[in-house]
C-alpha beads as a LAMMPS data file, in Angstrom:
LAMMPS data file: protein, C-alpha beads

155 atoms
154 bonds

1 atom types
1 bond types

-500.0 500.0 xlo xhi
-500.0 500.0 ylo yhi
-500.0 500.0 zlo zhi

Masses

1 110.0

Atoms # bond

1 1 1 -26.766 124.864 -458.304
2 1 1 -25.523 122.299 -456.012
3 1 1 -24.245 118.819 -457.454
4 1 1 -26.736 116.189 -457.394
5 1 1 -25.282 114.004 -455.329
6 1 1 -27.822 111.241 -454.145
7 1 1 -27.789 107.292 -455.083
8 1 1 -30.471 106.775 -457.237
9 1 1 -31.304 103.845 -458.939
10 1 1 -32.076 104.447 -462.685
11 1 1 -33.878 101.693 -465.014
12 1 1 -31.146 99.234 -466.486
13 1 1 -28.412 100.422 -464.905
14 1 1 -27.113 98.411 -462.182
15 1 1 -28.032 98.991 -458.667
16 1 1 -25.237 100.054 -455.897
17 1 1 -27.328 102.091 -453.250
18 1 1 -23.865 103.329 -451.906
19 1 1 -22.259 104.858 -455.221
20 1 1 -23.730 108.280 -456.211
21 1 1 -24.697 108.922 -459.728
22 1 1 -25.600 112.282 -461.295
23 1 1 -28.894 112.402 -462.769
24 1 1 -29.133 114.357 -466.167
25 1 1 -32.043 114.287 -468.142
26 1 1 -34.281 111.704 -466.317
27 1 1 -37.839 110.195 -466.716
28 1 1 -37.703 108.459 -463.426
29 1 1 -35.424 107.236 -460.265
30 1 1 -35.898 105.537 -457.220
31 1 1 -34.646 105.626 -454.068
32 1 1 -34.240 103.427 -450.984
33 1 1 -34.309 105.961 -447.294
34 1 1 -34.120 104.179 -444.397
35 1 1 -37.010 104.935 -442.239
36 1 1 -35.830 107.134 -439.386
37 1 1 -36.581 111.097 -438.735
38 1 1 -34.141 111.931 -441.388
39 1 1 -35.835 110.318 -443.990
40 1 1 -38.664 113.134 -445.029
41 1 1 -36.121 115.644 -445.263
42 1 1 -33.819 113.782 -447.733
43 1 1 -37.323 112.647 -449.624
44 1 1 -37.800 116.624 -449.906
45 1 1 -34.577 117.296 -451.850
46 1 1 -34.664 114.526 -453.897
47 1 1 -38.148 115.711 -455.372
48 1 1 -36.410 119.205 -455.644
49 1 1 -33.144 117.928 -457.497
50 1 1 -34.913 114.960 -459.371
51 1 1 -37.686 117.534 -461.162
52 1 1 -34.174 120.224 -461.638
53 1 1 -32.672 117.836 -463.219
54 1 1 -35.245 115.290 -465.377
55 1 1 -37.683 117.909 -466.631
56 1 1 -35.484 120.829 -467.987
57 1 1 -37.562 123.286 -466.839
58 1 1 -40.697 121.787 -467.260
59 1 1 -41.822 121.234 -463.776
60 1 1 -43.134 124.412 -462.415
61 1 1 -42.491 126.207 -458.723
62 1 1 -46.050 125.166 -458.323
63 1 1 -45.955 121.353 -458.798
64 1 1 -42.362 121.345 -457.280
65 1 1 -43.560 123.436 -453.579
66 1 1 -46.995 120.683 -453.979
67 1 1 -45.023 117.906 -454.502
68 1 1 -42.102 118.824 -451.625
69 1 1 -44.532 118.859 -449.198
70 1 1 -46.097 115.850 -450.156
71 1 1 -43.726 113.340 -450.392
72 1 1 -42.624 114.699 -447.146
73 1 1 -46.054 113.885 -445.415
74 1 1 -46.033 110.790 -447.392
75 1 1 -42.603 109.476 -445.564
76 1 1 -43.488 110.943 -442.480
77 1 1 -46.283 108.571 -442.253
78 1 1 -44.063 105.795 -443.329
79 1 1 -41.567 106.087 -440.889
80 1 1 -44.307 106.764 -437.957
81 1 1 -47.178 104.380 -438.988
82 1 1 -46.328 101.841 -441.771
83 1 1 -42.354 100.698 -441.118
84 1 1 -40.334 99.165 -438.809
85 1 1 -37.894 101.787 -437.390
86 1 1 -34.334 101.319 -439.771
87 1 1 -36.255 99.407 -442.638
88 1 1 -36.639 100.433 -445.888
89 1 1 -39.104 102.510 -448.172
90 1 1 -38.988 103.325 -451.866
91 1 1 -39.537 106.723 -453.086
92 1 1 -40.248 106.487 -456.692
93 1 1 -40.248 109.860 -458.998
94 1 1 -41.731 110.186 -462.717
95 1 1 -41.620 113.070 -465.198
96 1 1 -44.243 113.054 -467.337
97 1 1 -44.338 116.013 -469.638
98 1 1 -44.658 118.557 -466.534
99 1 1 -46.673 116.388 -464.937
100 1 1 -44.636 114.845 -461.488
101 1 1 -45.740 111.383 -460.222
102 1 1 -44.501 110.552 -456.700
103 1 1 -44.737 106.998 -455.200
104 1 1 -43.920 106.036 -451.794
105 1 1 -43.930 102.381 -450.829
106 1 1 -42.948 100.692 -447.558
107 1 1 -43.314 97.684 -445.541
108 1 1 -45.558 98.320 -442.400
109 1 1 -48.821 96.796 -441.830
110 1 1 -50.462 99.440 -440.039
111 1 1 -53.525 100.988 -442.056
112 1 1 -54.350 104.843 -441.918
113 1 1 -56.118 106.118 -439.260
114 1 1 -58.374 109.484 -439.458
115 1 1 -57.656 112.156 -438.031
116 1 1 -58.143 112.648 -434.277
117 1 1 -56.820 116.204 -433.373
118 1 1 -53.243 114.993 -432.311
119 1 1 -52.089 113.806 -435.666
120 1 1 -53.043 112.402 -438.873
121 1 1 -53.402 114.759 -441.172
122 1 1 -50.686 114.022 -443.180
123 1 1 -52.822 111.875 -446.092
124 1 1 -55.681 115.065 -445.662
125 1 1 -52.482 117.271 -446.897
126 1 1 -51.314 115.306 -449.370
127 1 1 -54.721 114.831 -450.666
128 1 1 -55.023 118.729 -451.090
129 1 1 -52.126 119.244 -452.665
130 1 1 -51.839 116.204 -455.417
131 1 1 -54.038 116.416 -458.056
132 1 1 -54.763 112.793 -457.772
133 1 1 -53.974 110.273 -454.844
134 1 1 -54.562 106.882 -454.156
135 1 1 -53.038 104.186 -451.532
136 1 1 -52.750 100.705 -452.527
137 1 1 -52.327 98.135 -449.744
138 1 1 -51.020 94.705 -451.426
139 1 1 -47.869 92.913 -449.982
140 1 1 -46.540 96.594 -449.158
141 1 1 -48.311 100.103 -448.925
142 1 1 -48.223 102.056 -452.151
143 1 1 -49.262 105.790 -451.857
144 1 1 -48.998 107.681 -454.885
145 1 1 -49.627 111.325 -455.615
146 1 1 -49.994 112.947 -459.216
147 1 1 -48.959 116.686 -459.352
148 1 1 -50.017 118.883 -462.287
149 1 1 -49.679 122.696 -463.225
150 1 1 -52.032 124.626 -461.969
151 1 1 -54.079 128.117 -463.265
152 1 1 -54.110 130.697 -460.779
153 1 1 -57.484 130.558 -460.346
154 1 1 -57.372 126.547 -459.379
155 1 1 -55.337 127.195 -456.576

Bonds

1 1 1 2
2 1 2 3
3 1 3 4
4 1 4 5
5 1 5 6
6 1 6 7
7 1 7 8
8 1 8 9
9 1 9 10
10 1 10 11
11 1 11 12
12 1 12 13
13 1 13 14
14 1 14 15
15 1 15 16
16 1 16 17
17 1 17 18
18 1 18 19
19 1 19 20
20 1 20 21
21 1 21 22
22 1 22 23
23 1 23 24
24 1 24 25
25 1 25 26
26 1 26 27
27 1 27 28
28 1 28 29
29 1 29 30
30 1 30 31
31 1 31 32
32 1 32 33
33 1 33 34
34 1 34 35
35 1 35 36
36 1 36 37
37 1 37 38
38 1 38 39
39 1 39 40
40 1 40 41
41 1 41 42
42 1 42 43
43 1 43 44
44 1 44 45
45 1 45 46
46 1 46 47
47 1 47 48
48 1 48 49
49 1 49 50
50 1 50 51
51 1 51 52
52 1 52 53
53 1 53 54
54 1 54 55
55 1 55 56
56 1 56 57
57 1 57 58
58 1 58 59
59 1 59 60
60 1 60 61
61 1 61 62
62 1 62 63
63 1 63 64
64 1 64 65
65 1 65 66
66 1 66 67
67 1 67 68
68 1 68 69
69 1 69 70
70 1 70 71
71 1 71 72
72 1 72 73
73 1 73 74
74 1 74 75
75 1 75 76
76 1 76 77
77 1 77 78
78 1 78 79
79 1 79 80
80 1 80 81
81 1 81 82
82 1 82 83
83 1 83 84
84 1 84 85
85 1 85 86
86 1 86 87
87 1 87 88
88 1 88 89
89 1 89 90
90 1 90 91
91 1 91 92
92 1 92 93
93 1 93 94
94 1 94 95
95 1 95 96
96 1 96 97
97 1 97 98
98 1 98 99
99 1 99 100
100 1 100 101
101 1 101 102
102 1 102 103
103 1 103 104
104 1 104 105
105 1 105 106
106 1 106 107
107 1 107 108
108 1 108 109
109 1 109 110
110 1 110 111
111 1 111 112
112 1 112 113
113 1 113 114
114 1 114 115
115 1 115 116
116 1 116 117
117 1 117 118
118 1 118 119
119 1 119 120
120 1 120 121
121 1 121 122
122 1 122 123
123 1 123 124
124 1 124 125
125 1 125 126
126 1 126 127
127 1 127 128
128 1 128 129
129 1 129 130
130 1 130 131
131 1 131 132
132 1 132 133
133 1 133 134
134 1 134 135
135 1 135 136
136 1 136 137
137 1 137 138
138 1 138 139
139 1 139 140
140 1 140 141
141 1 141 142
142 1 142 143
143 1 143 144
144 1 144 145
145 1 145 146
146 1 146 147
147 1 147 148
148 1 148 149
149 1 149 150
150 1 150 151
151 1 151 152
152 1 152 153
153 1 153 154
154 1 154 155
């Protein structure tokens, strides 16, 4: 296994976004990506090291392959619709028995737009594959997704 090697930000301790911390045994981190085409990918691997690492096994392929995908189309929208290109967004992951809660927040104003057969079906994917979604829209945009184990026969 490769060393987790990301800057997170961890509840009460301090925050240096530049100074890499190894996560061990988490409930929940946070991350700052600046929104640019990178962005999705790095969201993507720290779902994938974040649920290695804080649920001990608890987080199935499943929720982990639901929830990649996911928080990918969930920054991809933020760095196309909602923020200004180089600002910030938050990605925000919980482990809840093996239950993994992804938030993405940024800064744009733009609201979501249906789908019109060049683009925008990222929120119709996400919406497949999280067991629960919902987008709040208060000073920011707040899209989270809920990802649970799933029976065979659910899928």
């Amino acid at each position: 296994m490769k060393p987790l090697h990301h800057n997170w930000t961890l509840p009460g301790v301090s925050s240096n976004r530049w100074k890499p911390i190894r996560l061990r045994n988490v409930g929940r981190a946070e991350r700052t990506l600046t929104a640019d085409s990178s962005a999705p990918a790095i969201a993507r691997e720290l779902v994938e090291e974040f649920a290695t690492a804080s649920s001990r096994g608890r987080v199935s392929e499943d929720v982990l392959d639901r929830a990649k995908l996911a928080v990918s189309e969930l920054v991809t929208n933020a760095v196309i619709h909602g923020s200004d290109p180089g600002a910030d967004l938050v990605v925000t992951l919980r482990c809840e028995k093996d239950n993994l809660i992804v938030d993405v927040v940024d800064r744009g104003r733009a609201a979501p737009t249906p789908a019109d057969g060049k683009g925008g079906y990222g929120l119709i994917i996400v919406e497949e594959m999280a067991d629960t979604f919902t987008i709040h829209r208060g000073d920011t945009w707040r899209a989270t997704a809920a990802f649970t184990p799933r029976r065979a026969d659910d899928a």
